[in-house]
LOMAR-531191 format. One record per residue: residue number from 1; residue in three letters; x, y, z of N, C-alpha, C, O in turn. Coordinates in pm, 1 decimal. Example, Ala and Ser with C-alpha at 12.3 -4.5 7.8 and 13.67 -1.06 7.14 Angstrom:
+-----+-----+----------+----------+----------+----------+----------+----------+----------+----------+----------+----------+----------+----------+
|   i |  aa |      n_X |      n_Y |      n_Z |     ca_X |     ca_Y |     ca_Z |      c_X |      c_Y |      c_Z |      o_X |      o_Y |      o_Z |
+-----+-----+----------+----------+----------+----------+----------+----------+----------+----------+----------+----------+----------+----------+
|   1 | Ala |   1319.0 |   -569.0 |    780.0 |   1230.0 |   -450.0 |    780.0 |   1320.0 |   -330.0 |    780.0 |   1423.6 |   -331.9 |    846.5 |
|   2 | Ser |   1285.0 |   -225.0 |    708.0 |   1367.0 |   -106.0 |    714.0 |   1290.0 |      3.0 |    787.0 |   1340.9 |    113.8 |    803.9 |
+-----+-----+----------+----------+----------+----------+----------+----------+----------+----------+----------+----------+----------+----------+
***
This chain:
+-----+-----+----------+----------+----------+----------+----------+----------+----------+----------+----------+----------+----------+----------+
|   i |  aa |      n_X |      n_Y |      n_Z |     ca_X |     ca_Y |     ca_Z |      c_X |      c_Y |      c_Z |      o_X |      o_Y |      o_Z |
+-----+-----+----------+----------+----------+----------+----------+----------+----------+----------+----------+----------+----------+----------+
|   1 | Unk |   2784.1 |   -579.8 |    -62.2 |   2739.7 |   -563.1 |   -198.3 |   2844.2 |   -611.8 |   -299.3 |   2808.7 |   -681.0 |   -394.7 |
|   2 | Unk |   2981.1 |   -574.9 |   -279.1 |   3090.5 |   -636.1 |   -375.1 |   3082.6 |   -760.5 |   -428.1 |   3109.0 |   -799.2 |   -541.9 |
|   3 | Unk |   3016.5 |   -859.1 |   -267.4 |   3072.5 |  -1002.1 |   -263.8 |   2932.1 |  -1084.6 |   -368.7 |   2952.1 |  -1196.0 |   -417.3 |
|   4 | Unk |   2758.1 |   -988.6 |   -396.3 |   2674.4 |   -993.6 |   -433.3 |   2676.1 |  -1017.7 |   -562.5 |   2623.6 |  -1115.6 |   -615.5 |
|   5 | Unk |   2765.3 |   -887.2 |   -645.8 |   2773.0 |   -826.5 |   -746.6 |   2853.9 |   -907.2 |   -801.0 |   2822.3 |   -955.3 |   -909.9 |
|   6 | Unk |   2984.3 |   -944.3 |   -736.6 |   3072.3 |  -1059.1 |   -798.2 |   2997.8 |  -1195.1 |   -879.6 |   3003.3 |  -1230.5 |   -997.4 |
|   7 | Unk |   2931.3 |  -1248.9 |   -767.9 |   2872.1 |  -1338.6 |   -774.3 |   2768.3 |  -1336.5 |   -843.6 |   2753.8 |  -1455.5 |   -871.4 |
|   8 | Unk |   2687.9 |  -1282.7 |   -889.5 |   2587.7 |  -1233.8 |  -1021.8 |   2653.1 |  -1218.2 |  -1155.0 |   2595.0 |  -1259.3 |  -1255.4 |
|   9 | Unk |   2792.1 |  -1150.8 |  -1163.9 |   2853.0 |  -1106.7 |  -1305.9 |   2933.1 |  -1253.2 |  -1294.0 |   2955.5 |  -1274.1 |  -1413.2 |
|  10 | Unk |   2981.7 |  -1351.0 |  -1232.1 |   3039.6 |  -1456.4 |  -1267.3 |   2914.5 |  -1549.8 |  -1301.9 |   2962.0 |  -1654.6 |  -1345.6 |
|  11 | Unk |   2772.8 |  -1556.6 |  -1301.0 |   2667.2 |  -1610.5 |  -1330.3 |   2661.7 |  -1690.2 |  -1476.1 |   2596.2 |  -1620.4 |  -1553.4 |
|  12 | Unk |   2692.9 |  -1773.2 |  -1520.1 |   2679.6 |  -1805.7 |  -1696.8 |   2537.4 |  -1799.6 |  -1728.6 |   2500.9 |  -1864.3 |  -1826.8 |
|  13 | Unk |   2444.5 |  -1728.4 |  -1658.3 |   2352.7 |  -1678.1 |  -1717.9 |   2284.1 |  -1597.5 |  -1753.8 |   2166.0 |  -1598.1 |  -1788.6 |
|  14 | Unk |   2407.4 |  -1472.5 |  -1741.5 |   2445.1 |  -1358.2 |  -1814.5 |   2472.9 |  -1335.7 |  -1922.6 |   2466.6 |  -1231.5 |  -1987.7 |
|  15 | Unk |   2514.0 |  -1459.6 |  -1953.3 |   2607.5 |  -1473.7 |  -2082.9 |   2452.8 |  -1510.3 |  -2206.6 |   2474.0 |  -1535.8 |  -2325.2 |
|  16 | Unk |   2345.1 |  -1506.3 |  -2162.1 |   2222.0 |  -1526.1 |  -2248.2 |   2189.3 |  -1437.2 |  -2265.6 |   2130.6 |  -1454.0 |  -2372.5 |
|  17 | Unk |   2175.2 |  -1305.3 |  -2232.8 |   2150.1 |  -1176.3 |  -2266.7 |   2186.1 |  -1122.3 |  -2392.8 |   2235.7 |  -1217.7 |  -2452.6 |
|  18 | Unk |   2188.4 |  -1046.1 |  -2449.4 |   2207.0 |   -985.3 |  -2568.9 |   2307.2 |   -880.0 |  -2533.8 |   2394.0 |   -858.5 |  -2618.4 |
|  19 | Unk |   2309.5 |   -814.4 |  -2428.9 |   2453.7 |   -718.6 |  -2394.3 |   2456.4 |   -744.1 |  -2242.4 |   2356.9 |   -750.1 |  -2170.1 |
|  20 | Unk |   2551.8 |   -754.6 |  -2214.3 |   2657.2 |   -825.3 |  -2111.7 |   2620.2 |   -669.6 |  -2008.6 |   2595.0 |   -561.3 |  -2061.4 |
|  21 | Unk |   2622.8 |   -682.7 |  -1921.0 |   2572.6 |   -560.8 |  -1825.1 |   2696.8 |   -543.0 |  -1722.6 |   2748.8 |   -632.7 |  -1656.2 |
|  22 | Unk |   2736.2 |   -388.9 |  -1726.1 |   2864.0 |   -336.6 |  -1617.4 |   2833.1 |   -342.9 |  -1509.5 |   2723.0 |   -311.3 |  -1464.4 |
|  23 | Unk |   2926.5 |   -385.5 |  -1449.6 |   2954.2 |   -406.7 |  -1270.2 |   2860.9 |   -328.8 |  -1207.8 |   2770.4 |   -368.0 |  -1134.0 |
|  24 | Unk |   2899.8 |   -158.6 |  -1257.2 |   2825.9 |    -64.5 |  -1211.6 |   2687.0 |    -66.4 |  -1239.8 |   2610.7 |      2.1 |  -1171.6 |
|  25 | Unk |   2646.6 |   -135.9 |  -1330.8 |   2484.6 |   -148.0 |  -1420.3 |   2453.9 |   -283.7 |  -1238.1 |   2401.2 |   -253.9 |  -1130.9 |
|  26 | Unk |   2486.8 |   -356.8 |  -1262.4 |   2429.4 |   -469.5 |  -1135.0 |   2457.8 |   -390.9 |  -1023.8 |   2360.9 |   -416.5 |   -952.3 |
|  27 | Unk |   2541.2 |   -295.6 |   -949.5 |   2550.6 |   -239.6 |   -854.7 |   2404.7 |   -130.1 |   -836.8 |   2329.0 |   -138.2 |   -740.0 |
|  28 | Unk |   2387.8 |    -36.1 |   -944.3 |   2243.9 |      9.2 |   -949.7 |   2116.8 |    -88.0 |   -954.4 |   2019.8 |    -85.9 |   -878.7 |
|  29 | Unk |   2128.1 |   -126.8 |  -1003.4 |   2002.4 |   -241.6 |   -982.6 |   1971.3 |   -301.1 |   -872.5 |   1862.3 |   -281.2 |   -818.8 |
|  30 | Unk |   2069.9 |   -389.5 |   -818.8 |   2114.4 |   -451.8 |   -634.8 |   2018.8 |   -319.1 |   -583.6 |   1895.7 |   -319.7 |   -583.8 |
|  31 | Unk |   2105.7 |   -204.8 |   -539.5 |   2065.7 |    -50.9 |   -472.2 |   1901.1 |    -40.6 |   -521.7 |   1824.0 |     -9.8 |   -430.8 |
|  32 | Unk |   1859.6 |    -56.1 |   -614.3 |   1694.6 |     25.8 |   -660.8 |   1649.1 |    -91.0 |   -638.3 |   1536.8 |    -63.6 |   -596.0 |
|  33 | Unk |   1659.4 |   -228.9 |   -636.6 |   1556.8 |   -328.7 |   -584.1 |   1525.5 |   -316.6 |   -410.1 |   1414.3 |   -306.7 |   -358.1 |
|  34 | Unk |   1681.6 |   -321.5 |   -328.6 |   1682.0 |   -296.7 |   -215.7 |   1593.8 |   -172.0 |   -174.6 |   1525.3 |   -170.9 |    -72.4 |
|  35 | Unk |   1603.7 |    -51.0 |   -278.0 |   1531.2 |     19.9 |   -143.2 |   1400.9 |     36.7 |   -249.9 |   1357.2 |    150.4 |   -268.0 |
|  36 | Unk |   1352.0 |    -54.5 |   -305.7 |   1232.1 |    -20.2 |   -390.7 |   1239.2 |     74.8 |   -525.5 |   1159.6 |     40.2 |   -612.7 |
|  37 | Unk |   1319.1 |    185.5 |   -555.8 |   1361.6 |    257.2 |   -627.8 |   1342.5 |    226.2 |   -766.7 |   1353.2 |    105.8 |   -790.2 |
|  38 | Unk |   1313.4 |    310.7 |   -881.3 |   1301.7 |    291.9 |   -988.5 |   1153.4 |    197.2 |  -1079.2 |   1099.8 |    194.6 |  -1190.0 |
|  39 | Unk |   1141.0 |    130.5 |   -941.5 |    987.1 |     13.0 |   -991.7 |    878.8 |    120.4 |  -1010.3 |    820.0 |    101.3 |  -1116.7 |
|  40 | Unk |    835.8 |    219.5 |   -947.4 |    733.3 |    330.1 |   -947.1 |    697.2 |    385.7 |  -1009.2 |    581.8 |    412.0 |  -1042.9 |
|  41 | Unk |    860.5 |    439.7 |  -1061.1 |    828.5 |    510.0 |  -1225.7 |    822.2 |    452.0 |  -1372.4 |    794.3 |    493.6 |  -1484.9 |
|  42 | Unk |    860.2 |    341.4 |  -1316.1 |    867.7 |    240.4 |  -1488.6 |    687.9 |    218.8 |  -1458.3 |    609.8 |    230.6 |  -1552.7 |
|  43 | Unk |    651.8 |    195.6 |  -1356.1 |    510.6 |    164.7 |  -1378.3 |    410.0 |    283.0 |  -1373.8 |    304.0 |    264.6 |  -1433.5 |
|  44 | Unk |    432.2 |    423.0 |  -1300.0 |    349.6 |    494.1 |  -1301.0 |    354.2 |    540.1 |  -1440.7 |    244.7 |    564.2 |  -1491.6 |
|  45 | Unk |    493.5 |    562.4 |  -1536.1 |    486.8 |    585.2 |  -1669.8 |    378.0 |    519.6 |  -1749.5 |    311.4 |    587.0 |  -1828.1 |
|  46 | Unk |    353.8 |    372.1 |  -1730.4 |    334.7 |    272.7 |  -1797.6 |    152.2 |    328.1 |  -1752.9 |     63.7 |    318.8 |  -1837.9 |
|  47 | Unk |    134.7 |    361.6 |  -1665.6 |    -19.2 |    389.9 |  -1650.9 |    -86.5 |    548.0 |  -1729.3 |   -203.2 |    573.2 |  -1759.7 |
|  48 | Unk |     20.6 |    621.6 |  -1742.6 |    -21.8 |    760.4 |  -1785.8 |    -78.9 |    759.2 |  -1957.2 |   -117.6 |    863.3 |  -2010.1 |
+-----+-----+----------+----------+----------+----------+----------+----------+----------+----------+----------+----------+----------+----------+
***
């Protein structure tokens, strides 16, 4: 995951975003895509 995360935050197309996102912000994200996490509730919200 280190060698992932590196390689995403050295990306210059990060640098198009509007706020620059922490190591730890791409380390959660990496983790909740991998195990599915977090997609469920942004969408079951989105249906209620």
């Amino acid at each position: 995951m280190p060698d992932l995360v590196k390689i995403a935050f050295d990306d210059l197309s990060w640098r198009s975003n509007p706020r620059m996102p922490l190591v730890s912000e791409l380390v959660e994200l990496f983790w909740s895509a991998y195990y599915g996490r977090g997609i469920v509730k942004a969408v079951s919200a989105a249906q209620q």
